[in-house]
PDB file of N, CA, C and O in Angstrom:
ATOM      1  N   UNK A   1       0.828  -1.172   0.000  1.00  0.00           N
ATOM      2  CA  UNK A   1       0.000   0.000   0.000  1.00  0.00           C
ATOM      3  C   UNK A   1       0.883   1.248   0.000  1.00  0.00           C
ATOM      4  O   UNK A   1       0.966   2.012  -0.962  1.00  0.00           O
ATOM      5  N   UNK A   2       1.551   1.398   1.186  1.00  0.00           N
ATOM      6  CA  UNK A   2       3.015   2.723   1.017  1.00  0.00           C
ATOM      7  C   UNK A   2       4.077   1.981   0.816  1.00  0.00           C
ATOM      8  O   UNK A   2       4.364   0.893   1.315  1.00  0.00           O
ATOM      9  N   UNK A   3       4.777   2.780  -0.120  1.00  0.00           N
ATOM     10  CA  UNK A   3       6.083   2.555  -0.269  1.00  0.00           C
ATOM     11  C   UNK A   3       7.138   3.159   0.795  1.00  0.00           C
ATOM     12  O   UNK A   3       6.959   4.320   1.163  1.00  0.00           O
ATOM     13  N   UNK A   4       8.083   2.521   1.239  1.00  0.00           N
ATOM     14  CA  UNK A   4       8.607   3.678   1.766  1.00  0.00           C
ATOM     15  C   UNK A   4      10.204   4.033   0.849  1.00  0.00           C
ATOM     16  O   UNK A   4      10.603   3.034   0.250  1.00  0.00           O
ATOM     17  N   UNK A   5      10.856   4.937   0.734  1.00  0.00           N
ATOM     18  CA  UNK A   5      11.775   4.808   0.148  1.00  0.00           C
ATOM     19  C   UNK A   5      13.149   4.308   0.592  1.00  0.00           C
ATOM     20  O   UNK A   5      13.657   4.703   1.642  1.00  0.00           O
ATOM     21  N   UNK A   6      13.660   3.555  -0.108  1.00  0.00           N
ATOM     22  CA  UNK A   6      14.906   2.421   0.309  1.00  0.00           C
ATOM     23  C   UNK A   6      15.945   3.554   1.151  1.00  0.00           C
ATOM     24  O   UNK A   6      15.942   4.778   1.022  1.00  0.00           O
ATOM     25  N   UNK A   7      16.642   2.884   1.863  1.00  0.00           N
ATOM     26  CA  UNK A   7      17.480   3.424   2.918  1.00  0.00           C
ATOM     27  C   UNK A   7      18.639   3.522   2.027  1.00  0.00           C
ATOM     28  O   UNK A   7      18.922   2.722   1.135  1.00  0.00           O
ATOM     29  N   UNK A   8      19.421   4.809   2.427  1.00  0.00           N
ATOM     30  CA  UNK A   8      20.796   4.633   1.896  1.00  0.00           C
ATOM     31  C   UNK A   8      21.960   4.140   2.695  1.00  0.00           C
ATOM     32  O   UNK A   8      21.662   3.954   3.874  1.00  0.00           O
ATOM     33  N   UNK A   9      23.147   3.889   2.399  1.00  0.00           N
ATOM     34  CA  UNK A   9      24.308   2.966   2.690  1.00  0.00           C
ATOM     35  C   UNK A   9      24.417   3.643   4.747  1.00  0.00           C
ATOM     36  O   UNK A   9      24.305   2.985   5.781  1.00  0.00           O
ATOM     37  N   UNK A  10      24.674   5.173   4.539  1.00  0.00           N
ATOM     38  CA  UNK A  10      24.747   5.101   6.141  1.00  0.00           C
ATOM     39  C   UNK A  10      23.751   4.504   6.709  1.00  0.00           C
ATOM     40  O   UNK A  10      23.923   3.516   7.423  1.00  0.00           O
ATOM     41  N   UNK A  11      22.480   5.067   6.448  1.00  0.00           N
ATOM     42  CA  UNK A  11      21.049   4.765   7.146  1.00  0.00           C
ATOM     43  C   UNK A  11      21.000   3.159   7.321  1.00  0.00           C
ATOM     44  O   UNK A  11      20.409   2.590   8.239  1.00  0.00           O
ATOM     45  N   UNK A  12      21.738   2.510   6.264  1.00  0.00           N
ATOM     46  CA  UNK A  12      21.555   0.928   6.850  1.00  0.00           C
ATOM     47  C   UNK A  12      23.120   0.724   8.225  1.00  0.00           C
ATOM     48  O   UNK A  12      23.076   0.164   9.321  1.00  0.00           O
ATOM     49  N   UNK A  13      23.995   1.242   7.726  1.00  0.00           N
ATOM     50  CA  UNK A  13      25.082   0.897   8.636  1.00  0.00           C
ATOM     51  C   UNK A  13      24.542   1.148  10.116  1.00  0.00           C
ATOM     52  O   UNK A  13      24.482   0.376  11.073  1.00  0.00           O
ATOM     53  N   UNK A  14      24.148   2.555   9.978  1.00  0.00           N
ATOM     54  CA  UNK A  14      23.480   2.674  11.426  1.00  0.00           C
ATOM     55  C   UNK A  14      22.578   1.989  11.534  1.00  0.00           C
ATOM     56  O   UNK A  14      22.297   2.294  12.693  1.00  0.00           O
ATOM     57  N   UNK A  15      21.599   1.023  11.171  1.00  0.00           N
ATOM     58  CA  UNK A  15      21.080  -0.124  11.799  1.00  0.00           C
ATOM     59  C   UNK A  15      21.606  -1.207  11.904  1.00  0.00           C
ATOM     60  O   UNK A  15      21.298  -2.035  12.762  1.00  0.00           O
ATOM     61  N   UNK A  16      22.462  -1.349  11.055  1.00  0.00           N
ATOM     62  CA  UNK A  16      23.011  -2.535  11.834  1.00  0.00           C
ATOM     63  C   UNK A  16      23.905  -2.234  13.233  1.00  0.00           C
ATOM     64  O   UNK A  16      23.802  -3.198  13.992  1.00  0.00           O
ATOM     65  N   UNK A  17      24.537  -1.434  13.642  1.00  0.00           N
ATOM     66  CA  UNK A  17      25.279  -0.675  14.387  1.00  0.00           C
ATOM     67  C   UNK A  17      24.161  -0.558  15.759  1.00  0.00           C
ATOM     68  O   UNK A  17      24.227  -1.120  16.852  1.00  0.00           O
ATOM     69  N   UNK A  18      23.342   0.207  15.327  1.00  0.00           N
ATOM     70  CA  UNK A  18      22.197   0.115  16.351  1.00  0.00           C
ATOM     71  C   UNK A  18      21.648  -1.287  17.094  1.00  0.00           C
ATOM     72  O   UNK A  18      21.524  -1.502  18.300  1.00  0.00           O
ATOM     73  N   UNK A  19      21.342  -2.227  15.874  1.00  0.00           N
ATOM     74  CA  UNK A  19      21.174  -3.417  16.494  1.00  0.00           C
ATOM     75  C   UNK A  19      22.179  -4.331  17.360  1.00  0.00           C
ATOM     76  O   UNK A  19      22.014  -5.175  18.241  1.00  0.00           O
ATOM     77  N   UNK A  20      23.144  -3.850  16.795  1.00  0.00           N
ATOM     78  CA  UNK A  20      24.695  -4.719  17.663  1.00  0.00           C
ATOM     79  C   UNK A  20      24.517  -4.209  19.107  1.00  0.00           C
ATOM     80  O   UNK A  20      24.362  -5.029  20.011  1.00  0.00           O
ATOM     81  N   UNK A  21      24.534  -2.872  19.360  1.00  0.00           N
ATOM     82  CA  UNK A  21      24.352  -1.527  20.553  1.00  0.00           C
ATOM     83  C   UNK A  21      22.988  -2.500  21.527  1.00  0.00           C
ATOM     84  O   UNK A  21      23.181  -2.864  22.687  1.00  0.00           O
ATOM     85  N   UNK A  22      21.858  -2.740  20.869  1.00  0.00           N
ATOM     86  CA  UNK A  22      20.624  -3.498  21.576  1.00  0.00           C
ATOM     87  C   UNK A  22      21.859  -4.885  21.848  1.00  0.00           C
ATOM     88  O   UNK A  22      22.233  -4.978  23.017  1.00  0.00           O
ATOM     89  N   UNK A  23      22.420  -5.832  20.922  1.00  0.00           N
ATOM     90  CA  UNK A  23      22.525  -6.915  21.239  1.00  0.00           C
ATOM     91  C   UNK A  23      23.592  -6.740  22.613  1.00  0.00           C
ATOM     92  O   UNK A  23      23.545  -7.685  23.400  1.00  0.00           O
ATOM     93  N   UNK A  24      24.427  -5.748  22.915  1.00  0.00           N
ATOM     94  CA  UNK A  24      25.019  -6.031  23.922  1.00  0.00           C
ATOM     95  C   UNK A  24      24.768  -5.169  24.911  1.00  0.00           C
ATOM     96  O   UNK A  24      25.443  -4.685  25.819  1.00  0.00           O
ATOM     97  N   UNK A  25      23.871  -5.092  24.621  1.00  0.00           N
ATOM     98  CA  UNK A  25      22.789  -4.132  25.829  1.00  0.00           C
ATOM     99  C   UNK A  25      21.914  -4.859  26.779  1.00  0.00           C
ATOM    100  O   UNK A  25      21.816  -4.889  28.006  1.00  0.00           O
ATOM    101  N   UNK A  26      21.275  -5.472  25.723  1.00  0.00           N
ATOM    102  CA  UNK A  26      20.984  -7.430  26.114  1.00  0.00           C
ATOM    103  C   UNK A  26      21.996  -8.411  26.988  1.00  0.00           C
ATOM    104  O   UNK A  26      21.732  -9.083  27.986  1.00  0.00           O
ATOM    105  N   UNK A  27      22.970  -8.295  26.427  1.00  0.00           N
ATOM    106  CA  UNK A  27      24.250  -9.197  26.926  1.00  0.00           C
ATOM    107  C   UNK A  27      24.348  -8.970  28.517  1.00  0.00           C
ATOM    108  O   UNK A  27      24.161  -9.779  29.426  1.00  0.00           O
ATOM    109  N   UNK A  28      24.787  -7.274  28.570  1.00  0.00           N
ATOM    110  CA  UNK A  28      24.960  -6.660  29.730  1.00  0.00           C
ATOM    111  C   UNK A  28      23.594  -6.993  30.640  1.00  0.00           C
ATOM    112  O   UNK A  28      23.677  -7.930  31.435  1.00  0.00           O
ATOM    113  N   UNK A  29      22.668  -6.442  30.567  1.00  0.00           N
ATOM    114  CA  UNK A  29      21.417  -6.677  31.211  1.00  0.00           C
ATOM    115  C   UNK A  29      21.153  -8.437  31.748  1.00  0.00           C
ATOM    116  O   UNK A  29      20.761  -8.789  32.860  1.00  0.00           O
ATOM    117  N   UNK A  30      21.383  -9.018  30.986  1.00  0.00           N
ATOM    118  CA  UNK A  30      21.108 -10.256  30.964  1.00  0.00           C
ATOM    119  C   UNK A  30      22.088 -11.222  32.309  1.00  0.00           C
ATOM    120  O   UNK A  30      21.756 -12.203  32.975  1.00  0.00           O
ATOM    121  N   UNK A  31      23.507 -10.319  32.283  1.00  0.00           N
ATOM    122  CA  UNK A  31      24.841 -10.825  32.892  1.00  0.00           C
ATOM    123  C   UNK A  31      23.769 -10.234  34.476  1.00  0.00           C
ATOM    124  O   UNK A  31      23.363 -11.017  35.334  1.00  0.00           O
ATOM    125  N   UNK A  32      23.607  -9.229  34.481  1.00  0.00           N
ATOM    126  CA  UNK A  32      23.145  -8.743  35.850  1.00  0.00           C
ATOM    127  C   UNK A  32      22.089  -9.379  36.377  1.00  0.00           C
ATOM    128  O   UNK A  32      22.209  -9.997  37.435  1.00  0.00           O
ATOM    129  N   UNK A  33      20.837  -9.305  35.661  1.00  0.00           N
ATOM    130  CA  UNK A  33      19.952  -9.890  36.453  1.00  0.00           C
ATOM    131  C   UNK A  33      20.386 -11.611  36.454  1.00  0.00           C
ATOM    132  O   UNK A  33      19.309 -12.208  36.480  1.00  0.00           O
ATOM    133  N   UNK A  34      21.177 -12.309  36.441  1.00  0.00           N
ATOM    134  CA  UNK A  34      21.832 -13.726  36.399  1.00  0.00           C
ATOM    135  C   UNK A  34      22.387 -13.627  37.875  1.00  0.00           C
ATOM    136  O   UNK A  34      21.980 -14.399  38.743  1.00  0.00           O
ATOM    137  N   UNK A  35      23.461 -12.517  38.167  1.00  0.00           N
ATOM    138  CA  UNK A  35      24.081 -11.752  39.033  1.00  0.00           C
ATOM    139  C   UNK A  35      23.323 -11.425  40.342  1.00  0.00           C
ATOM    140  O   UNK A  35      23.808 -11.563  41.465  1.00  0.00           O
ATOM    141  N   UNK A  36      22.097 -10.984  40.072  1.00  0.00           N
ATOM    142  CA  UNK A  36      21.395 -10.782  41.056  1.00  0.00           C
ATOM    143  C   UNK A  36      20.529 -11.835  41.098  1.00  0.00           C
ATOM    144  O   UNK A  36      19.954 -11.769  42.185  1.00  0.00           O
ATOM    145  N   UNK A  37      20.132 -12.796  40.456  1.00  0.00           N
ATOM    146  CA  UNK A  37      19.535 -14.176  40.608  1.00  0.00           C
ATOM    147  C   UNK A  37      20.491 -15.018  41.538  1.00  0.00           C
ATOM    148  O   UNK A  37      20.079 -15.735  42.450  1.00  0.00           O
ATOM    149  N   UNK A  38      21.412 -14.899  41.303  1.00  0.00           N
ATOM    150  CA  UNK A  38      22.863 -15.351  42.476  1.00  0.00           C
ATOM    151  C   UNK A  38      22.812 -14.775  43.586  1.00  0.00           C
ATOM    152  O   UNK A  38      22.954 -15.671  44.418  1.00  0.00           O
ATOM    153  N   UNK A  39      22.676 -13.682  44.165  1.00  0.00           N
ATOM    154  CA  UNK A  39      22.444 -12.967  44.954  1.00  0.00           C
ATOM    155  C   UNK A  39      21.374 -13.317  46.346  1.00  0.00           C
ATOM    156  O   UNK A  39      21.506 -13.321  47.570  1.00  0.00           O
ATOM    157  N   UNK A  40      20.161 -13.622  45.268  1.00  0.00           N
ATOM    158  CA  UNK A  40      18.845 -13.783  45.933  1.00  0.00           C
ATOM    159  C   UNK A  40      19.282 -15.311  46.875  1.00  0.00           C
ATOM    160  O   UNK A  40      19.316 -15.466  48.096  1.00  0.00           O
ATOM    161  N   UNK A  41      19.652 -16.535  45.492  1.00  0.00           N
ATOM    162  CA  UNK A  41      19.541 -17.568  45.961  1.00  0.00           C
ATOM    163  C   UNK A  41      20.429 -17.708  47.298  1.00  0.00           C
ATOM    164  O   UNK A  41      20.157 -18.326  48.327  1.00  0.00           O
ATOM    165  N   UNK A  42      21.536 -16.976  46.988  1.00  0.00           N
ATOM    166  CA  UNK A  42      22.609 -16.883  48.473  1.00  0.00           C
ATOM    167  C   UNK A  42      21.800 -16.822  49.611  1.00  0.00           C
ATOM    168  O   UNK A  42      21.671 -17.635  50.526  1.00  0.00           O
ATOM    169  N   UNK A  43      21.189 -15.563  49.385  1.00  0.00           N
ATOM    170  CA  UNK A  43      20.686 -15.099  50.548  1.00  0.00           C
ATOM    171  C   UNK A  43      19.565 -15.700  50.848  1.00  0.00           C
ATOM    172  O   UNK A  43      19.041 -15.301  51.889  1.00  0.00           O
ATOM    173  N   UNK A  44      18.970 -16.613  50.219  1.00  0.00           N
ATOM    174  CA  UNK A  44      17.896 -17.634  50.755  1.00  0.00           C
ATOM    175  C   UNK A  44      18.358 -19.318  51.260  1.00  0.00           C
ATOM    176  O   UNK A  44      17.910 -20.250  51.928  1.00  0.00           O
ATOM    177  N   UNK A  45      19.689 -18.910  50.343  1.00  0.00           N
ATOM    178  CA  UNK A  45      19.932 -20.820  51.081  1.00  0.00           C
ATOM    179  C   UNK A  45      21.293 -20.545  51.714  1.00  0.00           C
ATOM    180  O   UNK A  45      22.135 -21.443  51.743  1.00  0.00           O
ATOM    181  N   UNK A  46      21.485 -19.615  52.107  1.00  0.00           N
ATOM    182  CA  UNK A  46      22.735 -19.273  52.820  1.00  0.00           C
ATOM    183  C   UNK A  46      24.282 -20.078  52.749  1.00  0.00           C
ATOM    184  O   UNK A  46      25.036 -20.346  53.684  1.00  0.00           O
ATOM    185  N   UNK A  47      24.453 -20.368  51.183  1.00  0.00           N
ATOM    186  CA  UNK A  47      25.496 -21.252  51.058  1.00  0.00           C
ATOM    187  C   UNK A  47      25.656 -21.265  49.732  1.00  0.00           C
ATOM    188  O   UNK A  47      24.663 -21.552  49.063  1.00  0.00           O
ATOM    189  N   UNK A  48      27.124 -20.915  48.934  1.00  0.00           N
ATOM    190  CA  UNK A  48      26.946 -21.087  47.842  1.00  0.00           C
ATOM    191  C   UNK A  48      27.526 -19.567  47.581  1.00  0.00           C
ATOM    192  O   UNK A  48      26.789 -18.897  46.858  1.00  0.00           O
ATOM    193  N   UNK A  49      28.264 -19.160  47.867  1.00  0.00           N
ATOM    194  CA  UNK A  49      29.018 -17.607  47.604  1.00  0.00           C
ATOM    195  C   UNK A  49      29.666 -17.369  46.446  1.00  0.00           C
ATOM    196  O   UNK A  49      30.182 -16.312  46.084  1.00  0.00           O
ATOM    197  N   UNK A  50      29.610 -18.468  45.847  1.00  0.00           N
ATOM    198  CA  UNK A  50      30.158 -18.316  44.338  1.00  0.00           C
ATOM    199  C   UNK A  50      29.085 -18.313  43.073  1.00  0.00           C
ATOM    200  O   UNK A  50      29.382 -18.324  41.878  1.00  0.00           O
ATOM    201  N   UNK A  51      27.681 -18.295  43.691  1.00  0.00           N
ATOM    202  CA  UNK A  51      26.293 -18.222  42.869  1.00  0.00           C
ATOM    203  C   UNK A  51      26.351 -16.744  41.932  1.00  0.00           C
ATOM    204  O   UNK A  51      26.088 -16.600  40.738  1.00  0.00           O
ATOM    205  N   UNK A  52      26.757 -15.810  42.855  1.00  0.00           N
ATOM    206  CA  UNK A  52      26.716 -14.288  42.090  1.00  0.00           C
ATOM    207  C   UNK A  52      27.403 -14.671  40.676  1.00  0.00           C
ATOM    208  O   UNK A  52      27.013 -14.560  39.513  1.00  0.00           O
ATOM    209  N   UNK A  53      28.329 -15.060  41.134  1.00  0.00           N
ATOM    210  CA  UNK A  53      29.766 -15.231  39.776  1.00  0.00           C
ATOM    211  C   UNK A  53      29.377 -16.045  38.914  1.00  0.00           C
ATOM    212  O   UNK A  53      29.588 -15.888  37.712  1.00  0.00           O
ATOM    213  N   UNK A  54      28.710 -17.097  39.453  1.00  0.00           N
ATOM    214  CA  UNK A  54      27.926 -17.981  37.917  1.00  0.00           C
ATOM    215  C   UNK A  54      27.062 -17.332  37.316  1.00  0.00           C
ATOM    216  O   UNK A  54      27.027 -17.466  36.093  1.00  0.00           O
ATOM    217  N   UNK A  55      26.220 -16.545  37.885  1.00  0.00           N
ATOM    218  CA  UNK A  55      25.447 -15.898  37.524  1.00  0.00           C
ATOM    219  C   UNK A  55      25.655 -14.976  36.347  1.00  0.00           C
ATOM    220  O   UNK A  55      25.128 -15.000  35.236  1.00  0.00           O
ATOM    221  N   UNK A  56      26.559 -14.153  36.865  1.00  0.00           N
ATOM    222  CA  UNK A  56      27.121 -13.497  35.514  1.00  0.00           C
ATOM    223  C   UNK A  56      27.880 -14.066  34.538  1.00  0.00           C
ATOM    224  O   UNK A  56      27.904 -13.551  33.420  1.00  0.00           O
ATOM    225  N   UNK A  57      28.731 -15.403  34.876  1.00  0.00           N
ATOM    226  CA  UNK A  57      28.853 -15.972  33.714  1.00  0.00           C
ATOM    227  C   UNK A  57      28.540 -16.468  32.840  1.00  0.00           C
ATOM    228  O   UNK A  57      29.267 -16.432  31.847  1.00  0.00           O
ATOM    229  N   UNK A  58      27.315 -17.154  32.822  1.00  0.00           N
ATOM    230  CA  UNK A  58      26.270 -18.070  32.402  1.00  0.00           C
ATOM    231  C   UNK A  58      25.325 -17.002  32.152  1.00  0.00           C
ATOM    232  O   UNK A  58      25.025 -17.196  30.974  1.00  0.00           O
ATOM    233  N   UNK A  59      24.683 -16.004  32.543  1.00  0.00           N
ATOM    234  CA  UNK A  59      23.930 -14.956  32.036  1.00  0.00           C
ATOM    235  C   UNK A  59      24.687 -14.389  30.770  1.00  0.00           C
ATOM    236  O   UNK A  59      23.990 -14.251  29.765  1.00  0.00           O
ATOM    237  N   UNK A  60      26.055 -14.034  30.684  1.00  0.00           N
ATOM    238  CA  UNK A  60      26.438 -13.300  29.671  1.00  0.00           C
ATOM    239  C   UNK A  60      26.290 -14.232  28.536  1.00  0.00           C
ATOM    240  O   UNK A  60      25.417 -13.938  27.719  1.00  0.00           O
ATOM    241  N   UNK A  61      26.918 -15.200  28.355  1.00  0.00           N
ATOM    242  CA  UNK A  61      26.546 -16.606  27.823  1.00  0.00           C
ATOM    243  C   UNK A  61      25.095 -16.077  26.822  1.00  0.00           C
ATOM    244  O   UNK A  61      25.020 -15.648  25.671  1.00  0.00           O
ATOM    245  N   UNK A  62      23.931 -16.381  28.010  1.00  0.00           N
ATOM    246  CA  UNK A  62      22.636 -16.408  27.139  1.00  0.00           C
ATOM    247  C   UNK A  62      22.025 -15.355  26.818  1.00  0.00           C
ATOM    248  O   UNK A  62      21.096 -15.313  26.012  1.00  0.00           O
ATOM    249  N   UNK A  63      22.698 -14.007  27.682  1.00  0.00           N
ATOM    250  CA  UNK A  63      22.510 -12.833  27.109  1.00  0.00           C
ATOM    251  C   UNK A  63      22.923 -12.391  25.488  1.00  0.00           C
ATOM    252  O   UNK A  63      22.349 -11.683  24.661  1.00  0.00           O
ATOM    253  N   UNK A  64      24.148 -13.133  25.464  1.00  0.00           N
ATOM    254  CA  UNK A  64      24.365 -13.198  24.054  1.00  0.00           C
ATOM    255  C   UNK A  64      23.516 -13.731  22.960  1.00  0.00           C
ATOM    256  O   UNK A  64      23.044 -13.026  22.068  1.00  0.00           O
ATOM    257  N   UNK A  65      23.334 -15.099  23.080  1.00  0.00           N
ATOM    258  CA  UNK A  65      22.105 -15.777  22.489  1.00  0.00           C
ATOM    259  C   UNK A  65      21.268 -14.378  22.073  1.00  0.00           C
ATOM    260  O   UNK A  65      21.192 -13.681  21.061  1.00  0.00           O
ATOM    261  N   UNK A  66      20.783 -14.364  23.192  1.00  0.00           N
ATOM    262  CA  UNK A  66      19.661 -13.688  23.136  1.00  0.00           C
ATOM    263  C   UNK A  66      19.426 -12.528  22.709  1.00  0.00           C
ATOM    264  O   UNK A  66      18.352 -12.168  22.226  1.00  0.00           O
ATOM    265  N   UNK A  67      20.717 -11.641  22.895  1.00  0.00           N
ATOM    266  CA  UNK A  67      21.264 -10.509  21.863  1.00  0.00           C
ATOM    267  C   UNK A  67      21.262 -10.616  20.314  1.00  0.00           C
ATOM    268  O   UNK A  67      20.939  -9.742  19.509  1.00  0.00           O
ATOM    269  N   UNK A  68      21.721 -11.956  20.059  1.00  0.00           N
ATOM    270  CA  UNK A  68      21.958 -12.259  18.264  1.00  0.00           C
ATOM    271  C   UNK A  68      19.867 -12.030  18.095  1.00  0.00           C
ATOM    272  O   UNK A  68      19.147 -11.127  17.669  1.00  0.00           O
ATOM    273  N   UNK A  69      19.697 -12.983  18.515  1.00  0.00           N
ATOM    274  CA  UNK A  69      18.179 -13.086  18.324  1.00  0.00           C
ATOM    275  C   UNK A  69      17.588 -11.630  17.845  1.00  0.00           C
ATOM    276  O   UNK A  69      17.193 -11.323  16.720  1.00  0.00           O
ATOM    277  N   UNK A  70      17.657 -10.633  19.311  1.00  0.00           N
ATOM    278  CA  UNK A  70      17.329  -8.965  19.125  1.00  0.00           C
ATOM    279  C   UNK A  70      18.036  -8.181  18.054  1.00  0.00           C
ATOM    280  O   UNK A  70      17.790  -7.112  17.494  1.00  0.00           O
ATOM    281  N   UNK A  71      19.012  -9.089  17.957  1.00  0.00           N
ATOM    282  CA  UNK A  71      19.754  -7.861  16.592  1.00  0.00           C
ATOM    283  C   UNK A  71      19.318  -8.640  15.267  1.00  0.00           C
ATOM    284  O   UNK A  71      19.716  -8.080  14.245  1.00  0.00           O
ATOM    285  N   UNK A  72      18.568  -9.837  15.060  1.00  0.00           N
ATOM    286  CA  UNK A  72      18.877 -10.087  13.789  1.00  0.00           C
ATOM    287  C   UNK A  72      16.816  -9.812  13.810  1.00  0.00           C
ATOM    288  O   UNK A  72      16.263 -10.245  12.799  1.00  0.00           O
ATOM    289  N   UNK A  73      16.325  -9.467  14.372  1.00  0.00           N
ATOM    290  CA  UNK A  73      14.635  -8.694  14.396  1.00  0.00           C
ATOM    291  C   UNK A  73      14.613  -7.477  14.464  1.00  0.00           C
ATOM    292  O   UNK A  73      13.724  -6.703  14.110  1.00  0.00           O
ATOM    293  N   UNK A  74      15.717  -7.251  14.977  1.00  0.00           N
ATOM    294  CA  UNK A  74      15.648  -5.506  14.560  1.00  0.00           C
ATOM    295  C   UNK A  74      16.291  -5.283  13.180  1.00  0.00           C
ATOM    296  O   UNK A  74      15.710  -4.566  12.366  1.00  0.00           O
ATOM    297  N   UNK A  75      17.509  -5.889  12.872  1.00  0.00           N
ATOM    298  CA  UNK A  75      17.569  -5.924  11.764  1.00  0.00           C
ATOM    299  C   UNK A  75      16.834  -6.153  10.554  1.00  0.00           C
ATOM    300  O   UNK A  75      16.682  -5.224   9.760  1.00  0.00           O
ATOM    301  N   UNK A  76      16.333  -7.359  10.317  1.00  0.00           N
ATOM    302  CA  UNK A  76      15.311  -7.763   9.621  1.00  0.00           C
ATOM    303  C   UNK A  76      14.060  -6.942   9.522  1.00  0.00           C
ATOM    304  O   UNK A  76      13.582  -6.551   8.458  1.00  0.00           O
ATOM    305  N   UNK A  77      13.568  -6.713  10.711  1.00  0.00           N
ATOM    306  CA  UNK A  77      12.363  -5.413  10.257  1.00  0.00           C
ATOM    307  C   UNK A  77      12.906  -3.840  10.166  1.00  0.00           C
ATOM    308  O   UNK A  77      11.935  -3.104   9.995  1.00  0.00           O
ATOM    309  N   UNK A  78      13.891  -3.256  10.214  1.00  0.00           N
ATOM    310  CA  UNK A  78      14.030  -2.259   9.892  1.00  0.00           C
ATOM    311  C   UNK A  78      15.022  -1.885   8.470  1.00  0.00           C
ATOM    312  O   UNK A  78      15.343  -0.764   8.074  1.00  0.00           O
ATOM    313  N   UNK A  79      15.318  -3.017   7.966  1.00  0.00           N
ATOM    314  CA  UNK A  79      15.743  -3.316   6.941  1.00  0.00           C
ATOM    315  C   UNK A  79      14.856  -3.954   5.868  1.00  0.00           C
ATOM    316  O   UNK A  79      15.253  -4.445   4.811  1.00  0.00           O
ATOM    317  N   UNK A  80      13.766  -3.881   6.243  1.00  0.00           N
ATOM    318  CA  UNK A  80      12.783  -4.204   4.712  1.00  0.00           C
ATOM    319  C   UNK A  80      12.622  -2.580   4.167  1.00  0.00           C
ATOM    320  O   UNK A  80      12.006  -2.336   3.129  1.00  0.00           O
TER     321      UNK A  80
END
């Protein structure tokens, strides 16, 4: 029904650029609340002081995942 008119070479770089910026924005976010999921469990089973630290390791891990995912939907729809 509308056209819109095709993006030029910056206008796409900066989305992809943008989407990378979300994917490790994701990453980061993802490492913390893992971090503070470690946190909680400490402080409920009172044992296990190395939970924080998995937390963020294993969060960054699937924060990533989960980053590719957000960057390749932002990509994909703002690139039609």
């Amino acid at each position: 029904m509308f056209e819109s008119t095709p993006l030029s070479t910056p206008q796409k770089i900066g989305v992809v650029l943008l989407g990378l910026l979300a994917c490790v924005g994701t990453a980061v976010v993802t490492s913390i609340v893992g971090c503070l999921l470690g946190i909680a469990i400490e402080l409920i089973t009172r044992q296990g002081g190395w939970l924080p630290l998995i937390g963020l390791f294993y969060g960054f891990y699937a924060g990533i995942l989960i980053g590719l995912i957000v960057w390749w939907r932002f990509c994909v729809k703002r690139l039609r």
